[in-house]
N, C-alpha and C positions, 0 to 999 in steps of 0.2 A: 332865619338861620343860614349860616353863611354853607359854601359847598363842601367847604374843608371840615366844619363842626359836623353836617349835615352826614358825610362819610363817619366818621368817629364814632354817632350814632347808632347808624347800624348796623358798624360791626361789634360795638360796645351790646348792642340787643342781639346780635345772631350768638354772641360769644354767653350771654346771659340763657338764651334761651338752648342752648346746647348744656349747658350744667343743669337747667331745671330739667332736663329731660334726662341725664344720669343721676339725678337725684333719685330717678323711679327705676332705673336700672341698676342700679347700686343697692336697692331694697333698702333706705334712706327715706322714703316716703310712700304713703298709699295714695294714689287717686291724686286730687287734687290739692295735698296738704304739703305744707313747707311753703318756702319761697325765698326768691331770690332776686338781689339788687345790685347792680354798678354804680358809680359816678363819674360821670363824662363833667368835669365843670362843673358848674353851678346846679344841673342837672341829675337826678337820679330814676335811673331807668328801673324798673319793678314791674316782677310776673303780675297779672290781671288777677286777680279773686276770682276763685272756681270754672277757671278754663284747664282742662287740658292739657299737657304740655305738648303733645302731641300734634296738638291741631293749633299753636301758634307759628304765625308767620309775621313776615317784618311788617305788614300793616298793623298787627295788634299792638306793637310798639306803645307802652304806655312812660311818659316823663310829669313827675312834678318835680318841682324846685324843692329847696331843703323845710319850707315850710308848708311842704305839703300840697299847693296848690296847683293844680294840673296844668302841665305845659304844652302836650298833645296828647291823641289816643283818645278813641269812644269809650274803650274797655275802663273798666272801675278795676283800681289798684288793690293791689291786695289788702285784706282785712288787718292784716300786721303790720303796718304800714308805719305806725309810730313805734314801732321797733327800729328798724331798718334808720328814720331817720334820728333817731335818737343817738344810734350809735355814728351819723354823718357827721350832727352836729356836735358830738363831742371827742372825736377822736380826729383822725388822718385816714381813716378808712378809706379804701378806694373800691371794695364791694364784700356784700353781706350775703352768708348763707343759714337760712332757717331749714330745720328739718324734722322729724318725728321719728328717729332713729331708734329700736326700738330695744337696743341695748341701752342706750343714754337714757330713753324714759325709765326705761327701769330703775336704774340707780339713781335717777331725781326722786324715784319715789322714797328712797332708801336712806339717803345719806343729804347731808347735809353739807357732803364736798366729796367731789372724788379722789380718794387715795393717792398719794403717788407711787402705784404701782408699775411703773414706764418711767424711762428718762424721758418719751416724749412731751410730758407732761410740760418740760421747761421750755418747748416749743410754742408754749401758751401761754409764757409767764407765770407757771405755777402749777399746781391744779383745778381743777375747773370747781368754781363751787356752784352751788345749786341758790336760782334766784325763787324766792316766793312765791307761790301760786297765784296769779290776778289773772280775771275772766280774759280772753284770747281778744287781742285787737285792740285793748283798752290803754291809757296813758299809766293807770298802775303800773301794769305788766311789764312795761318799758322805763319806770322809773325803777322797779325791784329788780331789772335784769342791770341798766345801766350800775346798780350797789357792786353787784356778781362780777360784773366784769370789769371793775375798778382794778388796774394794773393786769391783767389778763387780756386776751384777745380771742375766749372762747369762754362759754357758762353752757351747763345746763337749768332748765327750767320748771322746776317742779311740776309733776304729772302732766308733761306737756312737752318737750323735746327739747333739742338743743340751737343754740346761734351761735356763729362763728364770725369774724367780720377777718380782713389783711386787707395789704396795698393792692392788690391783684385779685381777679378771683379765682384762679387756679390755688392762689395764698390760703384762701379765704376757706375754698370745698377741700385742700388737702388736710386744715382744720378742722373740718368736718369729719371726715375720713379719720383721721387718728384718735380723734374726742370717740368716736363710735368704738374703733377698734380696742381701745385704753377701756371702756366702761366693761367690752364683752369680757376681754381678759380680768379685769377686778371678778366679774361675775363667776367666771370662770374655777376663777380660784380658790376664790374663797366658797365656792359649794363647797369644796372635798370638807367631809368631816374630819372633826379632829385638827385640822390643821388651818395653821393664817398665814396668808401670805405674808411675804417681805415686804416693806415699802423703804423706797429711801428717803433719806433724810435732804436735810436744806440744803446743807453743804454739796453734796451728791445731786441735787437737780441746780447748784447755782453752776456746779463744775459743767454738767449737759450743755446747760447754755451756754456757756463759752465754747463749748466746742463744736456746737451747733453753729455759731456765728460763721463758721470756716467751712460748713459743708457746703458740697455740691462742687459744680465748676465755676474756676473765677472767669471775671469778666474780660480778660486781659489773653 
């Protein structure tokens, strides 16, 4: 590994490993669940299976390539593993956030998509639908999430939490973040008795995106 790649590395893993550890500050996840990945290149760097986040440092550093096979790092890659690259090798992602969010599981258990109760919703290409239940870590799991997130770039996952993936991973966990905060609001809402929320229409979340394409400051 060249000293140039070598750098990209581990700032691509301090920058990884600084989101898996506001995943738990975020109350986003318990203990040692969820997980999170970049791609540096050919390379995708991913939290360790049941460490800590806490107690990682840049030696725990774990890389395999997109077909999964270990590049370096002692540590065993997380148990989701074929999630993560399922969504490498079929998108432009440039980093993944898993999590057990626990307004999102809620409403995986619920529905069968989420409302679009938010204009954020078009921040995702839509709204999030709910991918099938398959055992945790398994190639199912990752073929019925890849369905979910067909034209989307966030799903939840039936009684089991949500995946986000963008170009960035700030992209990726502010996905996270609004998929969480969109599910508690539906929740929210629709307790009150007697009444149902509003949701908008296509037209109404095509118009969001477009005007979401303009937000923030330009480059210029």
């Amino acid at each position: 590994m060249t000293e140039q790649r070598q750098d990209a590395v581990e700032r691509a893993w301090g920058d990884l490993v600084a989101a898996a550890r506001r995943t738990v500050s975020d109350g986003l996840v318990v203990g040692t669940s969820g997980n999170v990945s970049v791609r540096v290149g050919g390379t995708v760097l991913v939290t360790p299976s049941g460490v800590p986040y806490d107690r990682l440092a840049p030696r725990d550093a774990v890389g395999v390539d997109l077909d999964g096979t270990r590049l370096f790092g002692a540590l065993t890659p997380t148990s989701e593993l074929p999630m993560h690259l399922a969504i490498y090798r079929n998108t432009s992602a440039g980093a993944v956030v898993h999590t057990h969010a626990v307004h999102a599981t809620a409403v995986s258990t619920l529905l069968p998509e989420l409302p679009p109760i938010h204009y954020m919703a078009a921040s995702m290409g839509g709204p999030a639908r709910v991918a099938r239940y398959a055992p945790y870590g398994s190639d199912e799991l990752a073929e019925n999430m890849l369905h979910a997130l067909r034209e989307r770039t966030a799903c939840l996952l039936q009684n089991h939490g949500t995946i986000t993936y963008g170009d960035t991973l700030d992209q990726a966990y502010d996905r996270t973040a609004q998929l969480e905060w969109m599910c508690r609001l539906w929740l929210t809402a629709s307790a009150i008795p007697a009444h149902t929320p509003t949701l908008l229409s296509d037209a109404q979340l095509r118009e969001a995106e477009d005007r979401l394409r303009g937000y923030g400051q330009s480059n210029t």
